[in-house]
C-alpha positions as CSV (number, residue, x, y, z in Angstrom):
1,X,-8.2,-11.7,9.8
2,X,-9.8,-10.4,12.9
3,X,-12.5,-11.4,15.0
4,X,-16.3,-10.2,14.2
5,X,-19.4,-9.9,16.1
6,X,-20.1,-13.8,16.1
7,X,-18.0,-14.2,19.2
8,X,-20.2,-11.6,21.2
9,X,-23.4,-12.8,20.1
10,X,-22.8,-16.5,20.8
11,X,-20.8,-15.7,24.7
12,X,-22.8,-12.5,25.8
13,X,-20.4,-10.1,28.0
14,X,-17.8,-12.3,27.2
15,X,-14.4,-11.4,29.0
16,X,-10.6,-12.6,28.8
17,X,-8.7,-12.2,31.5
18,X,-4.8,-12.5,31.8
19,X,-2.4,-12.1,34.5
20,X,1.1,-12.6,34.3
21,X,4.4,-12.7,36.3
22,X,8.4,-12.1,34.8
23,X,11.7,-12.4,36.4
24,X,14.3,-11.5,34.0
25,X,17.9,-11.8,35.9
26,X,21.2,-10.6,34.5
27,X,24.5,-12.6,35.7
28,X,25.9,-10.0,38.7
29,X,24.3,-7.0,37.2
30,X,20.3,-6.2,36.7
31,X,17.3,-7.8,38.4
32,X,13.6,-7.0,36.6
33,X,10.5,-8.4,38.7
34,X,6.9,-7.8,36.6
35,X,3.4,-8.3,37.2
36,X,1.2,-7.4,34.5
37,X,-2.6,-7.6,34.2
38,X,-5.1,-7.5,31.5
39,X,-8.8,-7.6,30.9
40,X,-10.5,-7.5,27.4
41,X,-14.4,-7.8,26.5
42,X,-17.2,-6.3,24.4
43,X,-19.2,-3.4,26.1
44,X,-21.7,-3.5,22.8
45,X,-22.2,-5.9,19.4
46,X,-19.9,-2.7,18.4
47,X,-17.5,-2.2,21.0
48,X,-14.4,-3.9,22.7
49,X,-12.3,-2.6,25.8
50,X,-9.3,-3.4,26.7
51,X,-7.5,-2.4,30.2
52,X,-3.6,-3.4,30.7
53,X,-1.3,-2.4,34.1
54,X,2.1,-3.3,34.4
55,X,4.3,-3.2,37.6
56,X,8.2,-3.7,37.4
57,X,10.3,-3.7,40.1
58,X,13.7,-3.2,39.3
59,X,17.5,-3.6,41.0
60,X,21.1,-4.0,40.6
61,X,23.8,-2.4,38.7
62,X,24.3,-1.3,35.0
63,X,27.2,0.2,33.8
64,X,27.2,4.0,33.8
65,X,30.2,4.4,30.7
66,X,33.4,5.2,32.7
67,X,36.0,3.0,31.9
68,X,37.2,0.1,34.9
69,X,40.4,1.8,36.1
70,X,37.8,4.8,36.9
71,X,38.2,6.4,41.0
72,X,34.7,5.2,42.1
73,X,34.8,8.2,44.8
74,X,30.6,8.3,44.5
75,X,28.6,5.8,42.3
76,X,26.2,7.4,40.1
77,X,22.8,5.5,39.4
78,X,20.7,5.1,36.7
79,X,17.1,5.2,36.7
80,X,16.7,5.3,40.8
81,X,20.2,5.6,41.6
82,X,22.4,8.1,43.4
83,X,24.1,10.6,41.0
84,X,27.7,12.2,41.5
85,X,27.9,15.1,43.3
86,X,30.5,18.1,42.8
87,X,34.1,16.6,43.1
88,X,32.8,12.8,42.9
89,X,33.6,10.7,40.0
90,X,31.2,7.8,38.5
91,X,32.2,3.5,39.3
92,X,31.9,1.9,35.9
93,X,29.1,-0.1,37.6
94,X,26.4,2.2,39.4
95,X,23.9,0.2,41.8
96,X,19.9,1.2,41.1
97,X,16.2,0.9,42.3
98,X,13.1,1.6,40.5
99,X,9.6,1.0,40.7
100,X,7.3,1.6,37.3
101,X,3.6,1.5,36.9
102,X,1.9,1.6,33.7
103,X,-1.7,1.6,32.3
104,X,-3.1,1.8,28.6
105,X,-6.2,1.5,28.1
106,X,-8.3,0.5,24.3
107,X,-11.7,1.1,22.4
108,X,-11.9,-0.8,19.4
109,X,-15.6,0.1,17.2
110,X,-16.6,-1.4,14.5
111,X,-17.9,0.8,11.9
112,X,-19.1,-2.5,9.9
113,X,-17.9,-6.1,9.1
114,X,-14.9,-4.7,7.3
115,X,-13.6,-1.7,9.3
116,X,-12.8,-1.3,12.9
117,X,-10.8,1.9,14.9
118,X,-8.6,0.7,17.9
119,X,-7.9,4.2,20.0
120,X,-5.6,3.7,22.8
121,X,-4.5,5.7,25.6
122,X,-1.6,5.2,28.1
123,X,0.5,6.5,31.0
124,X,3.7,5.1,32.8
125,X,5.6,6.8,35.7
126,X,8.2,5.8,37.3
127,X,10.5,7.6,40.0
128,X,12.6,9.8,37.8
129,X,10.3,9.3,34.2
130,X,6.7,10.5,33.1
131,X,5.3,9.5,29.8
132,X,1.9,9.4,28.7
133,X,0.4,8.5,25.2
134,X,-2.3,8.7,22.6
135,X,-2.8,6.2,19.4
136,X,-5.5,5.8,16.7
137,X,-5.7,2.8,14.6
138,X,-7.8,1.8,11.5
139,X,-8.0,-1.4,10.3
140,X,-10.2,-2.6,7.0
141,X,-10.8,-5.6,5.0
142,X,-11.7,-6.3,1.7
143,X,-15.0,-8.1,0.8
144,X,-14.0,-11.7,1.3
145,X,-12.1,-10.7,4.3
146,X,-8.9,-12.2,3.1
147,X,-6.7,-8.5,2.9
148,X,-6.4,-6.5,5.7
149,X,-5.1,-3.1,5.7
150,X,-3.7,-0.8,8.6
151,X,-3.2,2.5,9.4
152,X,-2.1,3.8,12.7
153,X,-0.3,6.9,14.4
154,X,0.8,7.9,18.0
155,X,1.9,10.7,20.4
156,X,4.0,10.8,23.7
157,X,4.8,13.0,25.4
158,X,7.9,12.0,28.1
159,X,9.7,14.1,31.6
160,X,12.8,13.0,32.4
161,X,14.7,14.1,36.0
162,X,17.5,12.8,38.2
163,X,15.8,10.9,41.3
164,X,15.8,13.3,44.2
165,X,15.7,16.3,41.9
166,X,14.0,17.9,39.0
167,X,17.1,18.8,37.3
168,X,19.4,16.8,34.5
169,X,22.8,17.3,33.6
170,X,23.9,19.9,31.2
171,X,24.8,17.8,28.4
172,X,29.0,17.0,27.6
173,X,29.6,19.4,30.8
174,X,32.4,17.8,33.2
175,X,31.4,16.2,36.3
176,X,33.4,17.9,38.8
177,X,31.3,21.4,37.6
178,X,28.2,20.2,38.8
179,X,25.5,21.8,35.8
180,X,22.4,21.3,35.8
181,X,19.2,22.5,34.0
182,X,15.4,21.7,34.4
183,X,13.3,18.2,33.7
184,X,13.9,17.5,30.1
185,X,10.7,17.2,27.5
186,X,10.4,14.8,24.8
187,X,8.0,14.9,22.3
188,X,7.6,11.5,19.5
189,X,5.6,11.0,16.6
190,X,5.0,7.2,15.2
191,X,3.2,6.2,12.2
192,X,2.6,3.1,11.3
193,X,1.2,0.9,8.2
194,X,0.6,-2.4,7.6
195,X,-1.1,-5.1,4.9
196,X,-1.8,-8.4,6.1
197,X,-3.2,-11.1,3.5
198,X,-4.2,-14.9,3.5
199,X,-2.0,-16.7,1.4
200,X,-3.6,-20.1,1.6
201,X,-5.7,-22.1,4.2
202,X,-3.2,-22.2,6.3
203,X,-0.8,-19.3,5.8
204,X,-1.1,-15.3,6.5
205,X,1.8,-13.0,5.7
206,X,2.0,-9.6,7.3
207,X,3.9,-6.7,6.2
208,X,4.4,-3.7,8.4
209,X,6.5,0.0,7.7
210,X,6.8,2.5,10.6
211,X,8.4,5.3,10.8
212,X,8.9,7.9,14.2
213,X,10.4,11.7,15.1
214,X,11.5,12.4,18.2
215,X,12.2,15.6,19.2
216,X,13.4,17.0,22.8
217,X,15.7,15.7,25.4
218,X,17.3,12.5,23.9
219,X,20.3,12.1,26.3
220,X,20.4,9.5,29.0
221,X,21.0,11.9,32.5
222,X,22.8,9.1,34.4
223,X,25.5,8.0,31.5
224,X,29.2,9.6,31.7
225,X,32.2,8.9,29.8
226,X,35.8,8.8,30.6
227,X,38.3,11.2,29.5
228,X,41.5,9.2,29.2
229,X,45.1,9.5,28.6
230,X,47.5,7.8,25.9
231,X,47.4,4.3,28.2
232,X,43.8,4.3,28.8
233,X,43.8,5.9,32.4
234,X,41.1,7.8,33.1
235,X,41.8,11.1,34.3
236,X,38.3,13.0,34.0
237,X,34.6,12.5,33.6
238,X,32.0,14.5,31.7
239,X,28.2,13.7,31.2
240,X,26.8,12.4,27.9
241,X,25.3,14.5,25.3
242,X,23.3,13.2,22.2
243,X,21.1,15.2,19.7
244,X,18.0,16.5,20.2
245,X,16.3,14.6,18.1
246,X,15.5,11.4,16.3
247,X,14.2,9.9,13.3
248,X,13.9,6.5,13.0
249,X,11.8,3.7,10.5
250,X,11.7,-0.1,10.1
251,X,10.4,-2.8,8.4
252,X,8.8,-6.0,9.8
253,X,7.7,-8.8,7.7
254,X,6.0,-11.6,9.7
255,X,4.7,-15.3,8.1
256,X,2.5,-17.4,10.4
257,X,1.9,-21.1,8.6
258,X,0.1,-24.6,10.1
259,X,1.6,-27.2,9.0
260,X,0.1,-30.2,7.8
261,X,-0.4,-33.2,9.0
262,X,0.7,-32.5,12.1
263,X,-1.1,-29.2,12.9
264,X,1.7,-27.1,14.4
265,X,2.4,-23.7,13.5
266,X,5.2,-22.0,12.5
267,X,5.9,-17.9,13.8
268,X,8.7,-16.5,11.5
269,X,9.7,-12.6,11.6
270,X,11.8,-10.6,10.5
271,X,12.5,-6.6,11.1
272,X,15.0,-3.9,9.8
273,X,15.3,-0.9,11.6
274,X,17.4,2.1,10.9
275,X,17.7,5.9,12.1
276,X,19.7,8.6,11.7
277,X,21.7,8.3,14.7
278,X,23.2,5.5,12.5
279,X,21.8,2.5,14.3
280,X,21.1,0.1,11.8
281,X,19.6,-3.5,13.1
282,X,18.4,-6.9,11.9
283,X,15.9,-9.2,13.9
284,X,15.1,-12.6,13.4
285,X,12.7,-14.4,15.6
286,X,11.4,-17.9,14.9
287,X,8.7,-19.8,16.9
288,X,7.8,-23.2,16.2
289,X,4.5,-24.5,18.4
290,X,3.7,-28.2,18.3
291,X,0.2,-28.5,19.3
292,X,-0.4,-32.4,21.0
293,X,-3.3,-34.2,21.3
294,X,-4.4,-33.6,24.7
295,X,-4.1,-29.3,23.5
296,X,-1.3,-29.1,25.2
297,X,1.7,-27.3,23.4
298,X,5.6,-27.0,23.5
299,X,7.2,-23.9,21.5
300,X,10.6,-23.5,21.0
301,X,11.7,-20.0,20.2
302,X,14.9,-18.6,18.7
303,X,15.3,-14.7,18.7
304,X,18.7,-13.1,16.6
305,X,19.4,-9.8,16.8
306,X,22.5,-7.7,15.5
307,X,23.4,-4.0,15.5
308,X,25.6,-1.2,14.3
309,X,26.8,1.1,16.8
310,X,25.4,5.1,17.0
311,X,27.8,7.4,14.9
312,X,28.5,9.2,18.5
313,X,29.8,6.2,20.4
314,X,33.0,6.2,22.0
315,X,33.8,3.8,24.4
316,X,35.6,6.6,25.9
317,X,37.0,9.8,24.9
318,X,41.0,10.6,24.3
319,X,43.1,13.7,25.6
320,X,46.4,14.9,26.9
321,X,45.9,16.2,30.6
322,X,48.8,18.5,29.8
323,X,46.9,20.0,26.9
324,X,43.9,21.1,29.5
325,X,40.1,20.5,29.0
326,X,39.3,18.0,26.5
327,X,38.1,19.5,22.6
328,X,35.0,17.4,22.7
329,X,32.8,16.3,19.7
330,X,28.8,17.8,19.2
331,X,27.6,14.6,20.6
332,X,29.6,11.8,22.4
333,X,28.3,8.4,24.6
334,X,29.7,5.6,26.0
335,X,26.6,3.7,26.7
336,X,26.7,0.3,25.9
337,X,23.3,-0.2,24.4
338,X,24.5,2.2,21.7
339,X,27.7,-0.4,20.5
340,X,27.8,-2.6,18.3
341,X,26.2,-5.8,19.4
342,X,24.6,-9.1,19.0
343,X,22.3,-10.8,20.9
344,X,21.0,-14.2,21.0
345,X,18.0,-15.6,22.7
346,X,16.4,-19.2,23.0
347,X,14.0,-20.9,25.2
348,X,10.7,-22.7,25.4
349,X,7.1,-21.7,26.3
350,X,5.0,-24.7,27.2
351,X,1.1,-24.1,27.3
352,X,-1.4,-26.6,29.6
353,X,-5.3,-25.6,29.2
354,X,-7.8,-26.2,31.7
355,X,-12.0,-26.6,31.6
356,X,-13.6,-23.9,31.6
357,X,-11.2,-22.1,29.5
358,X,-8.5,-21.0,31.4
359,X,-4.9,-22.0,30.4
360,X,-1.4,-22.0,32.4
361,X,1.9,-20.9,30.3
362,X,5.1,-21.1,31.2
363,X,8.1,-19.5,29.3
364,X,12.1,-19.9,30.2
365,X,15.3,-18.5,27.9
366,X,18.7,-17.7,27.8
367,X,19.7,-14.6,26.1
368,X,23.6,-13.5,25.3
369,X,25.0,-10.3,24.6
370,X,28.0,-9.2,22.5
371,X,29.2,-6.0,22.7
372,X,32.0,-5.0,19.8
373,X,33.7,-1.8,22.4
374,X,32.0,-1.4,25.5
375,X,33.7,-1.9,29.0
376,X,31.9,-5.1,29.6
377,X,32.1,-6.9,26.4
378,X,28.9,-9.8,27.6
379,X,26.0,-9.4,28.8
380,X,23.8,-12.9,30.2
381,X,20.1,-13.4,31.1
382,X,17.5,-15.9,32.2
383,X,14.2,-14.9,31.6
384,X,11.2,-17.2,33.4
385,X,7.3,-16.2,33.1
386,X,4.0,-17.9,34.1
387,X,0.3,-16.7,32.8
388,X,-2.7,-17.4,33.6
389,X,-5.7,-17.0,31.5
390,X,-9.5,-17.4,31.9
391,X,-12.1,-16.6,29.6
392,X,-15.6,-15.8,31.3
């Protein structure tokens, strides 16, 4: 179930290296360029590190809650946009720019032949967004090696601003007023275990629970929502507000099988996630490689996904103007990643290795949104990435 000493004693110093490139486009709306790199290699016969950075560059426009008909007087932004300023209103599409770095860094020891620690640090800023990390991980075997059985836990630590500031919005406070407080903090805990087991020569099964608490600022400092009247027309604006914390768990059950004669493999999983926001979700993801005889491969890929919308969404929020300032809820937000939703993905990955060991992969899909209540009811993608590995 995981890889011993065997491999550093026959290659000594050995190394795998990995670089990567990822252009995910959205139809008229977001535009994600990344370049991530990784090295991984034993330091000892008792040690592994592992070194991964990541660099996105990200444009375009996301949708910022307020409803179409909305005055778009000054478009606010989301992560590296422009925000609205006293007496400007939000477009119900807000353009953006952001740059991220990130860097996580692992030590895996092993104790013995049947127990290893992974501990794993990482950082990631961006222009408006801090967050650094801390994980520990212990994996052990049984005798034979067949069960494997996993214990983790991890701590971040996030700042959140508004780009060209170090303020965010006072949460569910109108627009027009202009309120703002200090960075908002975030603190989340996750836990994590796992049993993985062989179920034949050519089957493993994995079964993994999680569970995280998140305690802080939750709220999104870009997202509005409209205020609107008995036909729909927007006639104010007032930032988001969620709760201040978060507590979330899921279930993932994943079944990796060769099949015989022909060799190919077979990636199924499933995962169940639920919180007490009152997002509840369902993922399938299926993976089928067919391995040919010059090691070449083709794997298609399927990916379903389906959610139920936060208790605190509202596409947007009713009053009568004549009655004055709108009674507002605890908690409200019209962002659309809180709806209901489905999502579908497909595409291919084909894999070409070269002497020496290096190997070229390429991977394209489509993915396609649903969205139950949200201003923009779809959302489309294609997604196209190239790696290239070498082991020295």
């Amino acid at each position: 179930l995981t890889t011993g000493n065997a491999a550093a004693e026959a290659i000594e110093n050995a190394w795998d290296l990995d670089s990567s490139y990822l252009h995910y486009s959205e139809v008229d709306r977001i535009t994600v360029n990344k370049l991530i790199g990784s090295a991984k290699g034993f330091v000892s016969t008792k040690d592994t590190a592992a070194i991964k950075v990541v660099f996105d560059a990200m444009s375009g426009a996301t949708p910022t809650g307020a409803v179409k008909n909305a005055n778009p007087l000054t478009s606010t932004g989301a992560s590296g946009g422009t925000g609205p300023t006293g007496g400007g209103t939000a477009a119900p599409l807000a353009e953006f720019d952001d740059t991220r770095v990130a860097v996580s860094l692992d030590w895996i020891h092993e104790h013995s032949r049947t127990f290893n620690m992974n501990y794993n640090g990482a950082f990631s800023v961006e222009n408006d967004w801090r967050s650094v990390s801390a994980a520990v991980t212990a994996n052990k075997e049984n005798a034979s090696r067949s069960v494997k059985f996993t214990l983790g836990a991890a701590v971040t630590y996030d700042e959140i601003w508004r780009l060209g500031s170090t303020t965010t919005p006072a949460p569910l406070s109108r627009v027009e007023d202009n309120l703002f407080r200090g960075k908002g903090e975030r603190s989340t805990t996750d836990i994590i275990a796992g049993f993985t087991g062989i179920i034949n020569r050519r089957t493993v099964a994995q079964l993994n629970i999680a569970f995280g608490l998140a305690n802080g600022y939750m709220t999104d400092p870009y997202k509005i929502f409209s205020v609107v009247d008995a036909n729909g027309i927007e006639w104010d604006q007032y930032y988001e507000g969620r709760p201040d914390s978060r507590t979330r768990w899921s279930i993932t059950a994943n079944l990796n099988h060769q099949t015989f004669p022909g060799n190919n493999n077979i990636h199924l999983s499933y995962r169940y996630y639920s919180d007490d926001w009152d997002v509840k979700s369902h993922t399938l993801d299926y993976n089928h490689r067919f391995n040919f005889a010059n090691s070449h491969y083709l794997a298609p890929r399927l990916r379903l996904y389906t959610q139920k919308a936060a208790e605190f969404y509202q596409n947007s929020f009713f009053s009568d103007p004549v009655a004055g300032a709108p009674n507002l809820p605890q908690y409200l937000s019209a962002d659309y990643r809180l709806d209901d939703m489905s999502s579908a993905t497909a595409g291919l990955t084909y894999g070409i290795p070269f002497r020496n060991d290096a190997d070229l992969r390429t991977r394209l899909e489509y993915m396609h949104q649903s969205f139950e209540n949200s201003e923009f009811d779809t959302n489309k993608a294609l997604i196209f990435q190239i790696s290239y590995g070498k082991r020295f």
